[in-house]
N, C-alpha and C positions, 0 to 999 in steps of 0.2 A: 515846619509845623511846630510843634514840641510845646515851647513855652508852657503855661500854666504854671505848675509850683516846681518845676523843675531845673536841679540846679548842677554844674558843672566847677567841680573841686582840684584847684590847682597846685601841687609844691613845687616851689622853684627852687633850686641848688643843682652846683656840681658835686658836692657833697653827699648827696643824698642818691644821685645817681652811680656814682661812684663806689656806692655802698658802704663809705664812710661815717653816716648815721644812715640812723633809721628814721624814716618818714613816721610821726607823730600826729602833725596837724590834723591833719585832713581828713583821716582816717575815724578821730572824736568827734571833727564837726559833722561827719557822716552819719554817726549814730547818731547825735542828737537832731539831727535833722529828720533822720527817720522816725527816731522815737515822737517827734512833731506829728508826724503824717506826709512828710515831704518829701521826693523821689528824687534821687541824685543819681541822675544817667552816665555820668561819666568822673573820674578821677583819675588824672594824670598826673607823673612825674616829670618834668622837665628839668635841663640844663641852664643856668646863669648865661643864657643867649639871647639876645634882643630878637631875631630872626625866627628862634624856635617858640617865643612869647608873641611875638606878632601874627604867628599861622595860625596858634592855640586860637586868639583871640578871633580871628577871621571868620575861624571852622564853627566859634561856638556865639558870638557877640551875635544879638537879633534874636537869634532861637531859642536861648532860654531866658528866665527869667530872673536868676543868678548866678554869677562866676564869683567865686572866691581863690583870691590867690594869695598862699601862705609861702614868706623869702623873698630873697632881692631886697629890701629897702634899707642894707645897712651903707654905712661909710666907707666902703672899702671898693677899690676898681670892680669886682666880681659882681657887685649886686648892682644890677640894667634892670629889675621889676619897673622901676616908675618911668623911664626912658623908653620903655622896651611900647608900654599902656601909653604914653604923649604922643611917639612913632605912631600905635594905631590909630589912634582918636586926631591923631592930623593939629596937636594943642602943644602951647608953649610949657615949657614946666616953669612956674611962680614958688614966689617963695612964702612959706605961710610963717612968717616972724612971727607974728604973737600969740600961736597955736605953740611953735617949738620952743620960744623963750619962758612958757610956762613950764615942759619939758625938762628946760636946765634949771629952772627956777628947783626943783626937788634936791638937784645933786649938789654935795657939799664943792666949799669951794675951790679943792683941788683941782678937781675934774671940770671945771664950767670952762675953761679955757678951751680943753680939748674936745669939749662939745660944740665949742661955739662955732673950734675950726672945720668940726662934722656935718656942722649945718648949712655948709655951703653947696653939699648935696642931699643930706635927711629933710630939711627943711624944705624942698621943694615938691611939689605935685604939679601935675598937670591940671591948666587953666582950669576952674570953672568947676573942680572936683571941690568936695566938702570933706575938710582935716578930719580925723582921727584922732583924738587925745591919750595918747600911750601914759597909763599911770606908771609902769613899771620898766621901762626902757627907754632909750632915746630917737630909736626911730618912729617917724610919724607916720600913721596909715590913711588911707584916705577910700571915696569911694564917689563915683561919678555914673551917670549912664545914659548910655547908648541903646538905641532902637529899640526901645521897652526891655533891655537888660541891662539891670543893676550887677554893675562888677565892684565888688571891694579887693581891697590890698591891703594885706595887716603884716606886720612882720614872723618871722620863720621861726624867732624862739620860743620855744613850745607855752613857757609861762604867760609871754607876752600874747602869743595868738589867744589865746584862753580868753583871758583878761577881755580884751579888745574884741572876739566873735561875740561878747553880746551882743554888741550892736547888728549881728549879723541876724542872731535868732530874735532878737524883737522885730528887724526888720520883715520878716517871717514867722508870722503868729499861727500857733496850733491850730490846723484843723480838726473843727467837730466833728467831720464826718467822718474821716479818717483815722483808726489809730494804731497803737503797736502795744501789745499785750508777749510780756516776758514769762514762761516758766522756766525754772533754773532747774533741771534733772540731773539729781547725784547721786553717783557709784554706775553710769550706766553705759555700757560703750556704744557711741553714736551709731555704730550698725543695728546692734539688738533694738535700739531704742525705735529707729525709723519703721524697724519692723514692727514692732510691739503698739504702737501707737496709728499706725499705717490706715486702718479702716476708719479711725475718725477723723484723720485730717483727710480721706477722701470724700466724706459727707459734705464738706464747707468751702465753698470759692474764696479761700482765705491764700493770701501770701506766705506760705511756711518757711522758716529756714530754720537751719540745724549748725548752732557757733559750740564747737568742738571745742576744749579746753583740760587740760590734764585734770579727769575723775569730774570732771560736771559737763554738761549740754544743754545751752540756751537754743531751746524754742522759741524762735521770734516768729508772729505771728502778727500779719499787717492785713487790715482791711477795714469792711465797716463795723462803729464801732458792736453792734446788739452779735455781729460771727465771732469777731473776738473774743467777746462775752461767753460767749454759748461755748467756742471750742477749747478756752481756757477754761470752763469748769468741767469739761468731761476729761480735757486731760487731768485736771487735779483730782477728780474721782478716779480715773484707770492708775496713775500715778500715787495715788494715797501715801504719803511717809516719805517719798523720795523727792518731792518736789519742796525746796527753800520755801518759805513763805513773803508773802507780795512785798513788807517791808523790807526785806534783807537784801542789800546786793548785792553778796558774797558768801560765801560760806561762813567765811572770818566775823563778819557781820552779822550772821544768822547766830551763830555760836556766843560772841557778846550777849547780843540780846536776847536771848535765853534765859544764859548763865548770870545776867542781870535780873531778869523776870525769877530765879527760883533763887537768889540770893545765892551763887554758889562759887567760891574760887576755883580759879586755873593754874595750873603749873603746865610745862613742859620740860622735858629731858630729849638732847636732841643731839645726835652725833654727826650721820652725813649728811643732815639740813641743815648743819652749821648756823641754828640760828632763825630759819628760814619761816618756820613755823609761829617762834614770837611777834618776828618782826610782823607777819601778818596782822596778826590779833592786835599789834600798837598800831597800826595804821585807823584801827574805827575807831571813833570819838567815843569817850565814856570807858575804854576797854579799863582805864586804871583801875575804874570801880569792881573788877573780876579777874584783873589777871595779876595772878602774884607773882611770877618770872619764868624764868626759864633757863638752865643748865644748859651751855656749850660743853660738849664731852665728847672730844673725839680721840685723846688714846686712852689705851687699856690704864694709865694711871690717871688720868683725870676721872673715869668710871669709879677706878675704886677710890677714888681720896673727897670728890667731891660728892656723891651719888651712894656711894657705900656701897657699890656690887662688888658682892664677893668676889673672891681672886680665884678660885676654887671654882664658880659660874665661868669667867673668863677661860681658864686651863680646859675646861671639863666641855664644853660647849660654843665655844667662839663668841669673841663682839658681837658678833652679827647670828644672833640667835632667838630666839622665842624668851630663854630665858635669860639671857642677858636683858631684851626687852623690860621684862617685867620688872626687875632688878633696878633697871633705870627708872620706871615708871612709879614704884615706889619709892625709889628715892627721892624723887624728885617732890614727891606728895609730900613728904618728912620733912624735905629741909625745908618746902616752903609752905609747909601748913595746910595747903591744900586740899579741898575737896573730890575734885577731879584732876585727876593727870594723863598725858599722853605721852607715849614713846617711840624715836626713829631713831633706828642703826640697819644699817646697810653698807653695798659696795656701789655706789655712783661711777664707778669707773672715769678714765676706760681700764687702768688698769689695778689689781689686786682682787682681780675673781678667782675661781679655783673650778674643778669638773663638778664638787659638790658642792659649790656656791658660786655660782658663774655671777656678771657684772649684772646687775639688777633685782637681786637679792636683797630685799629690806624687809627687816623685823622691825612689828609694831605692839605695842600695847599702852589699852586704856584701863584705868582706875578710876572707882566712881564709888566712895564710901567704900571701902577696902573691898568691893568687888573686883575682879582683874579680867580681864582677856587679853590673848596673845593671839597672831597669826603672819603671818609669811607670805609677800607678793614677790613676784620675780616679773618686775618690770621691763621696758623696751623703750630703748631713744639712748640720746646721749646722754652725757651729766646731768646737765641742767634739764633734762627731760625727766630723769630718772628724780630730781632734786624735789622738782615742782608737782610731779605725781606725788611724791612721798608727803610733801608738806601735806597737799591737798587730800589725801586716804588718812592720814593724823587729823586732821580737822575734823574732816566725814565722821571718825569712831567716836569724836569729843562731842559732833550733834548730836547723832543718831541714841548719844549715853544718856545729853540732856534730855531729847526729847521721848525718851523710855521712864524719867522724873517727873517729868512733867506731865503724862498722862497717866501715872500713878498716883500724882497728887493733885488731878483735874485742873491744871493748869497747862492745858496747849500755847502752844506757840500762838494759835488767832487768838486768843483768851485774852480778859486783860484780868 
């Protein structure tokens, strides 16, 4: 039965099975395909096997209405994607020259040689398939179909599938009737929250989900679009203040454009996030216009040389204190002029916790026009768990600061 908009997402590597990388693809064309209205029943990982690509194809080829398969089509013996799709479809693999000599035509002349010698297998598809024009790589993708299912094959590096799945989502145009309405909820831990919101997503024949993420919870909600509608404004009214607003898709982003809307700089002061918290904020477009820098300070003398916390704060109460916080947080405002500033020291572990400051211990403080707050979470996870909370509760204090300016001075966040 199945078919309709339903689609079947494939990676192929030994690589990836092996747990040598991480699967990528497949996992963003999912979302965007949902965010479409479009229902992807199945996502498989497979092995660089002609045999484990030919069942795939068997089980799924007929019943839906697209297979995307991300990997296999580079030059090297391991990748059988396009032999593996000729074996099923019963077709010769041809070579598409003047799809791939456009291909090398990009790459400087050193490398054309050893392209050319690659095309003796990149270059080929099966009979009767329509090329793929790879801007950013040299393998060719391509996309043919079988029994009212459209299968493509793009390549497995993450930049290149990107690139190349447009042609997947034009193939697949938004449905009207269906859609996907995102609320971003921050500071809330996914249990409190299913509770707290519980009786109104029981009112609506809506698709709910709950995407968990260190200090924030995406409510994705699918169906038609006028429920959508309805259950996203009662969560933004039970939710009031903690929910991102519709333009932002991050915190990081939410905080730019803010801190752009009231004309305000950014600093940060950052020990066990090494960084972690700038580098977010440079990632949105426009952040130069707001963020003045941000201080890597992770020993007790880079604090005091570059930050100017006292040594005396250090001796008398620890790195990793409320008042060392603050210390960092106004320095950081000083040297770089600043309007707002945030601050993170802690113990990421695993090891250099204590019984009075166990691994998960991180001091934070914001400043907002020489007002200050300090406070103390004692987190859970690994490093990188304890790292990525930390960034993401420094952001949370840096919104939550703007947007207490911003309704002082009638300029909300939906305002223009």
């Amino acid at each position: 039965m199945l078919k309709g908009n339903n689609v079947v997402l494939i990676a192929v590597g030994d690589e990836l099975i092996a747990g040598l990388k991480k699967e990528a693809n497949i996992s963003w064309l999912s979302a965007e395909l949902m965010l479409r209205g479009h229902d992807v029943v199945a996502m498989e990982v497979i092995p660089d096997q002609e045999e484990v690509l030919v069942d795939m194809l068997d089980r799924w080829a007929g019943r839906v209405a697209l297979i995307v398969i991300s990997g296999g089509l580079g030059p090297t013996h391991d990748d059988r994607t396009r032999e593996a799709i000729a074996k099923f479809l019963g077709l010769p693999l041809v070579a598409e020259k003047d799809v791939y000599d456009r291909i090398i035509s990009i790459y400087p002349a050193e490398l054309k040689e050893s392209l050319e010698r690659s095309g003796e297998r990149q270059a080929y598809i099966p009979s009767g398939a329509q090329p793929i024009f790879n801007p950013l790589g040299s393998a060719l993708g391509f996309s043919i179909d079988f029994k009212g299912t459209k299968i493509f094959a793009l390549p497995g590096v993450p930049q290149e599938f990107r690139e190349m799945a447009r042609v997947v989502l034009d193939f697949f145009k938004k449905d009207d009737e269906v859609c996907v309405g995102l609320c971003k909820v921050v500071g809330w831990p996914e249990i409190k929250l299913k509770d707290h919101i519980a009786n109104i997503i029981r009112e609506f024949p809506a698709n709910v989900m709950f995407l968990p993420e260190p200090n924030i919870v995406t409510v994705a909600i699918k169906g038609p679009k006028h429920i959508v509608a309805t259950l996203q404004g009662k969560l933004m009214k039970l939710m009031k203040g903690d929910i991102l607003p519709e333009n932002a898709s991050s915190l990081e982003d939410a905080v730019v454009k803010l801190a752009s809307k009231l004309n305000i700089s950014l600093a940060f002061a950052e020990s066990c996030t090494g960084g972690m918290v700038g580098e977010s904020v440079t990632r949105i477009p426009g952040a130069s216009s707001v963020f003045a820098g941000s201080a890597v300070c992770y020993s007790n003398e880079a604090k005091e040389a570059v930050l100017g916390v006292p040594r005396e704060v250090i001796e008398q109460f620890g790195a990793v204190s409320e008042e060392c916080a603050v210390a960092m947080a106004c320095g950081a405002a000083n040297i770089f002029e600043a309007n707002c500033s945030a601050s993170v020291t802690g113990i990421a572990g695993p090891s250099g916790g204590s019984e009075r400051k166990p691994v998960g211990t991180v001091c934070f403080a914001v400043t907002c026009f020489q007002r200050c707050k300090s406070w103390t979470r004692h987190l859970q996870g690994d490093r990188e768990t304890i790292r990525l909370w930390s960034n993401n509760i420094a952001l949370e204090a840096v919104w939550r600061e703007l947007k207490d300016l911003a309704e002082k001075s009638g300029r909300n966040e939906g305002s223009n």
